[in-house]
C-alpha positions in Angstrom: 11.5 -16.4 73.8 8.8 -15.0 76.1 10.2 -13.0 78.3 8.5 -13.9 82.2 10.1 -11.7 84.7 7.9 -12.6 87.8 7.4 -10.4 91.1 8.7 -11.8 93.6 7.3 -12.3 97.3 8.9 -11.2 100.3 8.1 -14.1 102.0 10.8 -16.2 99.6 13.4 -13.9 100.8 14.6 -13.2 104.5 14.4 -10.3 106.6 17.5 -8.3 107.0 18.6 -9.5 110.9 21.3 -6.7 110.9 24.4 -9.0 110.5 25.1 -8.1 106.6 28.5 -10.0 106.5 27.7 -12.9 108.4 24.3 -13.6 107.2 24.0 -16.8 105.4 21.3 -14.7 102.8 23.0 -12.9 100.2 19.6 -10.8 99.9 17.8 -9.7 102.4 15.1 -7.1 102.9 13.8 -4.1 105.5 10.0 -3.2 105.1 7.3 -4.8 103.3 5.9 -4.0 100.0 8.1 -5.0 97.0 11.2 -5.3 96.2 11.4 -3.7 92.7 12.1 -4.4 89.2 16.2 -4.6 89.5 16.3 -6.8 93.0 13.4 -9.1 91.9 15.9 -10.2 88.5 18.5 -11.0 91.0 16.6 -12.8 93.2 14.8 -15.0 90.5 18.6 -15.6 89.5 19.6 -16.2 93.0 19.1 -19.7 93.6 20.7 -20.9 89.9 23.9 -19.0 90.5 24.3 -21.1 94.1 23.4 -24.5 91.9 25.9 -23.7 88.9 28.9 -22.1 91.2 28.0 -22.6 95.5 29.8 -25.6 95.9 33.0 -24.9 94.4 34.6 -21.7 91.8 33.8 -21.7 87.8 37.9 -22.7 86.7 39.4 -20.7 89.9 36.8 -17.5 89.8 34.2 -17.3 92.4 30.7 -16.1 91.0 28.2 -15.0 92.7 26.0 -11.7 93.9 26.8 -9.1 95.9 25.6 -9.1 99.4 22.7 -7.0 99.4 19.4 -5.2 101.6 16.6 -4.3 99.9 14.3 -1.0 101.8 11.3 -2.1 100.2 8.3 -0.2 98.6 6.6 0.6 101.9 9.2 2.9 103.3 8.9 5.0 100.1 5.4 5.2 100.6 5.5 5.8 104.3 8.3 8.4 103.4 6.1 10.2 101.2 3.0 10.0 103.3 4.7 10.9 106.7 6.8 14.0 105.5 3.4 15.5 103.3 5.2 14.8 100.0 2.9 14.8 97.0 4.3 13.5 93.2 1.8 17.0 91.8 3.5 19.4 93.5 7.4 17.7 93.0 6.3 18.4 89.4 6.5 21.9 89.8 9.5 21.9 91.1 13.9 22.0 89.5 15.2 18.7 90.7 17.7 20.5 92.7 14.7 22.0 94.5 13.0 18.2 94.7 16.3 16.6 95.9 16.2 19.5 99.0 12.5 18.8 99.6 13.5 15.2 100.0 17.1 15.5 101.7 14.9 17.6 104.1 12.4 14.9 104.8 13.0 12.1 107.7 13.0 8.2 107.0 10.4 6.5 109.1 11.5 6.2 112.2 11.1 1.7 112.2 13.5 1.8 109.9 15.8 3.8 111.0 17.6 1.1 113.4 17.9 -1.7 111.0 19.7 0.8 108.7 21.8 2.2 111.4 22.7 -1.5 112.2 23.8 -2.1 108.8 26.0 0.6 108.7 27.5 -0.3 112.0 28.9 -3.0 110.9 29.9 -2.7 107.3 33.0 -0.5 106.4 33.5 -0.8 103.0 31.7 1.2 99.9 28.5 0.3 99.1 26.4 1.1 96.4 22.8 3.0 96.8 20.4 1.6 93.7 17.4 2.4 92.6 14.7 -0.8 92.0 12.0 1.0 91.0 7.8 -1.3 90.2 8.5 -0.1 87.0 12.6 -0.3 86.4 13.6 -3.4 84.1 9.9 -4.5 83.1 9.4 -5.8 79.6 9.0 -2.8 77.2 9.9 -0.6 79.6 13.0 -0.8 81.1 14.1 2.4 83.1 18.0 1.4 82.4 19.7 4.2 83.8 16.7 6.5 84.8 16.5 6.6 87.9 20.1 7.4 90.2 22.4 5.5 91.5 25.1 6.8 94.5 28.4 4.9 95.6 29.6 5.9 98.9 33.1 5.0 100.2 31.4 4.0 103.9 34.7 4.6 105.0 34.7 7.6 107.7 35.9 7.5 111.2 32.3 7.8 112.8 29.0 5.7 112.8 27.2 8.7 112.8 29.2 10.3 109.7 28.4 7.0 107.6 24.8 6.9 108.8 24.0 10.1 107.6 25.9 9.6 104.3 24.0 6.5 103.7 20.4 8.0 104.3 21.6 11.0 102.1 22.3 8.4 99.0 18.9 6.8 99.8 17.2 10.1 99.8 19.1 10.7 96.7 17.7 7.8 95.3 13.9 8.4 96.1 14.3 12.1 94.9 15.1 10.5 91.4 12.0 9.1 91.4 10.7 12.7 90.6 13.7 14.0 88.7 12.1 15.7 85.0 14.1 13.1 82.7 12.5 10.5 85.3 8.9 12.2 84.4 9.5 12.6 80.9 10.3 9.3 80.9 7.2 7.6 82.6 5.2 10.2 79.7 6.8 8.3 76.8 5.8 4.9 78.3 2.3 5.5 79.1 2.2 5.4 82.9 2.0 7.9 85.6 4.5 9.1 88.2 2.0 8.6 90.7 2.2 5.2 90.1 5.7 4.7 90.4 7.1 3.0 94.0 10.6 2.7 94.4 12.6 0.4 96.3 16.2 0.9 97.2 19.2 -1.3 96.8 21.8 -1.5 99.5 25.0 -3.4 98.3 28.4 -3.9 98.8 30.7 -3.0 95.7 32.8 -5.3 94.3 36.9 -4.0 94.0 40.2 -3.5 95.5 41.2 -0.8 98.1 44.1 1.0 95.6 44.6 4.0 99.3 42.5 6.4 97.8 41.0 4.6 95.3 38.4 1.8 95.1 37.4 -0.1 92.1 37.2 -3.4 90.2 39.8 -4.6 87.5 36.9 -4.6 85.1 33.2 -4.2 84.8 31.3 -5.4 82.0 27.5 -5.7 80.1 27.0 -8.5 77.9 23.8 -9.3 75.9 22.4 -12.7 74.4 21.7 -10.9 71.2 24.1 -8.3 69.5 22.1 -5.8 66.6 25.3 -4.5 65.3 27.5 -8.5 64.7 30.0 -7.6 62.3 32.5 -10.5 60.3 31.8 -13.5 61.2 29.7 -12.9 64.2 25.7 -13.8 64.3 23.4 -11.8 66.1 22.5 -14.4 68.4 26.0 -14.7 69.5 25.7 -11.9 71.8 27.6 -9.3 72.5 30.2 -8.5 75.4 31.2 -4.9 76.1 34.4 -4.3 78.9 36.2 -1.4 80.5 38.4 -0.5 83.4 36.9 0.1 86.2 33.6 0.8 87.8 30.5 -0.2 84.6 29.7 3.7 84.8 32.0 4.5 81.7 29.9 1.7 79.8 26.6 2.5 80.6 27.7 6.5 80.1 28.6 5.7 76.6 32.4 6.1 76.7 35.3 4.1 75.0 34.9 0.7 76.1 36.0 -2.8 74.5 33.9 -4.2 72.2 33.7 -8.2 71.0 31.7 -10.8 70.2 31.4 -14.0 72.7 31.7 -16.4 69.7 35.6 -14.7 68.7 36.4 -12.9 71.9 39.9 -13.0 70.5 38.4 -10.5 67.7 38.3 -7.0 68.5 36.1 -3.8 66.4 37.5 -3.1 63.3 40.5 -0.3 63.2 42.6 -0.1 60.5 46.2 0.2 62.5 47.6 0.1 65.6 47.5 3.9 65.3 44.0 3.5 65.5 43.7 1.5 68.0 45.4 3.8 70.4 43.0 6.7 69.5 40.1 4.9 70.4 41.0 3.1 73.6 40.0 3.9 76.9 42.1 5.9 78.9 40.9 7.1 82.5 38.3 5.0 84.4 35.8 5.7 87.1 36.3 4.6 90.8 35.0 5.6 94.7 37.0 8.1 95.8 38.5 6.6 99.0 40.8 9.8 100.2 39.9 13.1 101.3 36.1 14.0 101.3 35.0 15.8 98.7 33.3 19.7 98.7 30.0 18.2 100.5 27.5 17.9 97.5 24.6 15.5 98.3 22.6 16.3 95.1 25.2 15.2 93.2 24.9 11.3 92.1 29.2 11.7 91.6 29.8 13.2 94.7 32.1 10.4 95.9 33.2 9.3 92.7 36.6 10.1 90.6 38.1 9.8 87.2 41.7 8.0 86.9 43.9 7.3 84.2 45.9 4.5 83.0 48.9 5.9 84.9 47.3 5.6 88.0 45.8 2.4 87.1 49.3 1.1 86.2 50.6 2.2 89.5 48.1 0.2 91.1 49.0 -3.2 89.4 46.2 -3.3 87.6 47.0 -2.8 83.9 49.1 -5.7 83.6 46.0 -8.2 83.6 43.8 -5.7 81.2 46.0 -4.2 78.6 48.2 -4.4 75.8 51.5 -2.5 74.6 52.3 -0.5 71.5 55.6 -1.2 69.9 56.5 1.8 67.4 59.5 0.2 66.5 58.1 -3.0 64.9 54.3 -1.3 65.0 53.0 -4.2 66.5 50.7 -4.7 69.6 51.8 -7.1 72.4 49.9 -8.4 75.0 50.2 -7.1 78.7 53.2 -4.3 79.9 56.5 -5.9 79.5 57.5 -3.5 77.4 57.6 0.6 77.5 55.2 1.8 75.2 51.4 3.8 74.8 48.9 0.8 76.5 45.6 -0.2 74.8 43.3 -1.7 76.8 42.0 -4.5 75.1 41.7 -7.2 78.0 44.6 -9.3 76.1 45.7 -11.0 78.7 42.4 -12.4 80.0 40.2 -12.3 76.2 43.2 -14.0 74.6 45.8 -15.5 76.6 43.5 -16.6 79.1 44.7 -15.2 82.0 41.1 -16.3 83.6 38.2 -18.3 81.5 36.0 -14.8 81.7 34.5 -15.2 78.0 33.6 -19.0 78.5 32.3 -17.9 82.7 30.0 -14.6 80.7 28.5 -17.2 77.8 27.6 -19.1 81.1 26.0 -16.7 82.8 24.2 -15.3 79.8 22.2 -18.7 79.6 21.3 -18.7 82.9 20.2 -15.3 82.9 17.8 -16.2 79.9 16.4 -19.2 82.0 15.6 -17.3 84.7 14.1 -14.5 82.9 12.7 -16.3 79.8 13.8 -13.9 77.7 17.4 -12.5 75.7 18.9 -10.7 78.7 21.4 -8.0 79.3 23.4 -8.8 82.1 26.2 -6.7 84.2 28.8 -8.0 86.4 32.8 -6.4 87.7 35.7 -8.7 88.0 37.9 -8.4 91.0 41.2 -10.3 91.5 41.6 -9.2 94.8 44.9 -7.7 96.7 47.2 -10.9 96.8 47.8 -14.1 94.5 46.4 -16.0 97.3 42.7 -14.4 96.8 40.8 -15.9 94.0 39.2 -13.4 91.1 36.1 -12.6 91.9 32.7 -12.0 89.6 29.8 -10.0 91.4 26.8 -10.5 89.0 25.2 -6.8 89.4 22.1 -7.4 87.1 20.1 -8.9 84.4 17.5 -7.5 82.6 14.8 -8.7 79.8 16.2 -7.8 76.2 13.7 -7.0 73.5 14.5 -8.8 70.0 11.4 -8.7 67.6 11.5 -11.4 65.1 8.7 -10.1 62.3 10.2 -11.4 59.1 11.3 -7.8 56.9 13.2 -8.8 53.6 15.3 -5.7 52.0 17.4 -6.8 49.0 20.4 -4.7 48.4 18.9 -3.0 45.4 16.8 -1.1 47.7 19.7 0.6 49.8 19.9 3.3 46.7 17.8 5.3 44.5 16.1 9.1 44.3 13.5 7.9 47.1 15.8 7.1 49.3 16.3 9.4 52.3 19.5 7.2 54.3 20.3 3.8 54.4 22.8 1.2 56.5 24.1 -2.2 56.7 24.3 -1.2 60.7 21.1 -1.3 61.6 19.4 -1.8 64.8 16.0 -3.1 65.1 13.0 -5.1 62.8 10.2 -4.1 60.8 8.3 -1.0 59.8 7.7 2.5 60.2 5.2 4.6 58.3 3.6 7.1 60.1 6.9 9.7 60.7 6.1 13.3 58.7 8.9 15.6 60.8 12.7 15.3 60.6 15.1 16.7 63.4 18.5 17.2 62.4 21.9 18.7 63.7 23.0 21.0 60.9 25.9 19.2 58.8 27.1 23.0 57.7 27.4 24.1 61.1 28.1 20.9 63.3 31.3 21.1 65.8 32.6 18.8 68.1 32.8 22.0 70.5 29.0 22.6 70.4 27.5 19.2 71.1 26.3 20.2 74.5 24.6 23.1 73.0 22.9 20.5 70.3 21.6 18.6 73.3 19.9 21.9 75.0 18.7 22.7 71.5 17.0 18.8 70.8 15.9 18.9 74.4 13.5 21.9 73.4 12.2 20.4 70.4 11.8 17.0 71.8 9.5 17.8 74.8 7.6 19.6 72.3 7.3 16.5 70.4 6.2 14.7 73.4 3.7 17.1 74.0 2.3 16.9 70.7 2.4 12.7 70.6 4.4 13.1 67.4 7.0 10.8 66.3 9.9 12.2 64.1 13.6 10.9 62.8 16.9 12.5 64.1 19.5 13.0 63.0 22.8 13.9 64.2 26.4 13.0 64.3 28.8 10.8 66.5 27.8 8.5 69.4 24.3 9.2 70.3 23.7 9.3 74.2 27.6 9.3 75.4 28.8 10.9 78.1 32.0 12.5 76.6 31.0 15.2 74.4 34.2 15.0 72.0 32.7 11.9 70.9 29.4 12.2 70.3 26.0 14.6 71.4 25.9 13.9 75.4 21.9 13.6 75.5 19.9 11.6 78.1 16.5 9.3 76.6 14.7 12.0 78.2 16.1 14.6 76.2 15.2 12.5 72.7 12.6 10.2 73.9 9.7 11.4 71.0 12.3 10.5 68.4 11.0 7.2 66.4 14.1 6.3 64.2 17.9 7.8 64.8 20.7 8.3 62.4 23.9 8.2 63.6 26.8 9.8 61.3 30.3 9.4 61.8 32.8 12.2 60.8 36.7 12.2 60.3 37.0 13.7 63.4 34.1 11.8 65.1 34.1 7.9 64.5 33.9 6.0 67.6 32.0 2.6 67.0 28.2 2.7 68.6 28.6 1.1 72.6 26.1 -1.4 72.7 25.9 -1.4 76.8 24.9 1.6 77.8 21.8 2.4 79.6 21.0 4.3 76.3 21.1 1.8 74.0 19.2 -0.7 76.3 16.4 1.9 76.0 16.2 2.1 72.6 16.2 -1.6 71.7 13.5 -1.9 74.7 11.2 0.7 73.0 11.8 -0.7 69.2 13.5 2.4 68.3 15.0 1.7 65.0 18.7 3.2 64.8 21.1 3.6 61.8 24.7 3.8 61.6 25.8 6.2 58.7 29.9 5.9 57.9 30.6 9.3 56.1 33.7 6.9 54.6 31.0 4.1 53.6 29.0 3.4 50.3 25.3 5.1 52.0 24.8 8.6 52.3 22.2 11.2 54.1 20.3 13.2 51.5 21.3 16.5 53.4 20.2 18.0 50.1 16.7 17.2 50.1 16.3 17.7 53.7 17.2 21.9 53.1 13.9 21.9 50.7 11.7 20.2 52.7 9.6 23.0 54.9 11.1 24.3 58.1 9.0 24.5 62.0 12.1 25.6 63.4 15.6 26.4 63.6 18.6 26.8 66.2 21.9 27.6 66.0 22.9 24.0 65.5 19.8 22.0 65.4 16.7 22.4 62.0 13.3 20.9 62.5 11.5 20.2 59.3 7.9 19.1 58.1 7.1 16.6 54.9 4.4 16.5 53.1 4.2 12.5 52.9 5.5 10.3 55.4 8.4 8.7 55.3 8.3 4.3 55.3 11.1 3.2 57.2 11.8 -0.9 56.4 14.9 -2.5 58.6 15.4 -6.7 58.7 17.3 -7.3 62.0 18.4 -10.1 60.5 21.1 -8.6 57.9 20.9 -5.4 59.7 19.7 -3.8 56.4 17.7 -0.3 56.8 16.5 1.9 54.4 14.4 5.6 54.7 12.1 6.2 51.8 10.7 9.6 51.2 
């Protein structure tokens, strides 16, 4: 499919008219200009979600957007202009130094009414997103780039949640400048300059828990799925779920994992026992208690980690979990009985609590009619506080997938021989590479779970080097690429790796967490055709770690070795089997 994200006009969407709640118009806008990347793919998927669920819910679930004001372009600029802010001299600047310029700096003044109004009258959290000209375009996504900031919205004064509301926007317009941000806009071709950002205003879908707020689930599905496994086909999607607010999936951290075609099938463990180790156990919510240290710069300042204790406590795991029974060593869905709990979404993904899988294959379709292209989509599922409240699905976002179709054959007699630097039959991506002559890799004689933040500071270093240079290389490392939790993989931003061309992943005994397919990480490489292997150190293909040690060293760190070859490598993967192979 071609993928035709268009730019929408203000003038099909409706000024905000400061009632949020009892507007008829679930987006509205303050300012002039545009409304960004992010709100643009909701608004084009507006008007097809009131046609498919207005009139009455999909099986008992309402569906639809969260209410929303976009600050368009404008008030950036305007921002900027008015407060003598210029993108040259941000540059020079820490981005805790660039988010003090900004939190310094005064909105325009004709704004400051409507957004006073807003806050007036809504009590609840709301969530402060970036929707950036350039966020979510074709080729260039911007997944997770720029900040987002929940606030709870729930202090005593108008004044207290004013000012915490222009603090998150601020927040949001400082990201705009933020290095990763700039590194970022290197790697794509574009200019910071260039970049306008609009700001997202919305209300968060979840349940009031006393101190905690959050939803019973979040979740990012795609229309196409580069790592099906079994019986699943790529173009079956995939679907990835987790307690909680969507920040542990797009972080990179233990969600569920399945395949819209068998959502009663879930990744491949080898026992119960194993199941347990790799299931998710605390979740992220809005922090609805006692204010934290005041920390404005900080994108988690009103956010808090739970576990599945707390979640239990507040009714929540019974709809999203099973139980393990050691005394049969069997798995049963929901909590009737004591036992360690595994959440796996039983109850919804395979007794059917709700029609969720059937609802998300739905939406998925729509999403790719409105944007003409495979899409990633991300939505959270409320059920609300009493039986007498429907469940509730706030679609959060859709964005353009890229799936390259060039036609690669690689027959299995190619995955081995003495030419071959690494190969996979977990591949993502399609085609060719043949112009990579530097290798970055974390040290297999020297790799630790401990030191994987120290790995990221190292590849940080090498890799805006590499950007400088315009010189594409492989890396090489071990665990989950990009996740938050540093047990369970190297915790790197895009920034921190964007020069890197192809990526090998390698599992370990005592890191093997399957790859998360929804985070903001992962949207970027697929959006940016970066080819990326999966290397079981249990599994039939092998790393050459051997030949690597010859080859002739640029540099090395305590935990990271940069290495030259004298011939390029060719690099062949067919999306379609999810074959890959790296020939020296």
């Amino acid at each position: 499919m071609k993928a035709g994200r268009k730019n929408i006009s203000l003038d099909k969407l409706t000024r905000f008219d400061r009632d949020f709640f009892g507007s008829t118009e679930v987006i509205s806008y303050i300012g002039t200009g545009s409304i960004g990347g992010k709100a643009s793919g909701l608004a084009q998927i507006k008007d097809m979600l009131v046609a498919r669920f207005d009139e009455e819910p999909y099986q008992g679930i309402e569906v639809g957007i969260p209410r929303l004001v976009v600050v368009a372009t404008d008030v950036f600029d305007r921002f900027l202009e008015r407060n003598d802010i210029h993108s040259n001299e941000l540059a020079e600047l820490s981005d805790d130094r660039i988010a003090h310029t900004l939190m310094n700096a005064e909105l325009p003044a004709e704004v400051v009414g409507d957004l006073r109004s807003l806050i007036s009258a809504v009590k609840t959290p709301l969530a402060v997103r970036s929707s950036s000209l350039l966020e979510d375009a074709l080729y260039e996504p911007f997944a997770g780039v720029y900040a987002t900031k929940m606030i709870p919205n729930n202090q005593a004064t108008i004044d207290t949640r004013f000012k915490k509301l222009v603090e998150a926007i601020k927040f949001v317009y400082a990201s705009t400048f933020f290095k990763g941000a700039r590194d970022y806009i290197r790697v794509t071709g574009k200019d910071v300059a260039d970049e306008k950002m609009a700001v997202i205003i919305q209300e968060v879908i979840g349940t009031d828990h006393r101190t905690r707020f959050y939803p019973d689930l979040a979740g990012v599905a795609r229309s196409y799925n580069f790592y099906s496994i079994g019986r699943a086909q790529p173009d079956e999607g995939v679907v990835d779920l987790a307690l909680g607010l969507g920040k542990t999936i797009v972080d990179g951290g233990l969600v569920w994992n399945y395949s819209p075609a068998y959502p009663r099938i879930g990744p491949p463990v080898g026992s119960p026992a194993e199941l347990l180790k790799t299931t998710q156990t605390d979740l992220w919510c809005v922090n609805m208690g006692p204010s934290p240290a005041y920390d404005p710069l900080r994108e988690t300042e009103y956010l808090q980690q739970a576990g599945l204790a707390e979640a239990e406590y507040d009714g929540v795991l019974a709809r999203t979990v099973s139980t393990y029974r050691a005394q049969d060593d069997r798995v049963v869905s929901g909590t009737g009985p004591d036992g360690p709990r595994i959440v796996n979404f039983a109850p919804i993904l395979v007794d059917n609590l709700i029609p969720l899988n059937s609802l998300v294959r739905d939406l998925l379709k729509l999403g790719e009619e409105a944007i003409g292209s495979e899409v990633e989509i991300e939505f959270a599922v409320t059920f609300g506080p009493g039986k007498e409240h429907a469940p509730r699905l706030g679609f959060l976002q859709v964005r353009p997938m890229v799936v390259t179709h060039a036609r690669i054959d690689i027959e299995e007699s190619e995955l081995s021989g003495k030419n071959v630097l690494s190969s996979s039959d977990k591949v993502l991506g399609n085609g060719t590479v043949d112009d990579i002559t530097e290798v970055v890799y974390v040290d297999p004689d020297t790799f630790e779970a401990k030191h994987t933040r120290a790995v990221a500071a190292e590849l940080t270093e090498i890799n805006r080097t590499m950007v400088d240079r315009g010189c594409p290389y492989l890396l090489i490392g071990f665990g989950r690429w990009g996740s938050s939790d540093p047990w369970l993989g190297i915790p790197v931003e895009w920034s921190q790796i964007s020069g890197a061309r192809v990526i090998i992943e390698a599992t370990l005994p005592e890191m093997n967490v399957d790859l998360s397919q929804g985070s903001h990480f992962f949207h970027n490489l697929t959006s940016f055709g970066v080819f990326y292997f999966s290397v079981n150190h249990a599994g039939r293909f092998e790393i050459d770690w051997s030949w690597l040690k010859e080859q002739k060293e640029i540099s090395r760190g305590n935990h990271v070795r940069h290495v030259q070859l004298a011939n390029p490598l060719k690099v062949r993967v067919d999306g379609r089997s999810r074959k890959g192979v790296v020939l020296r």
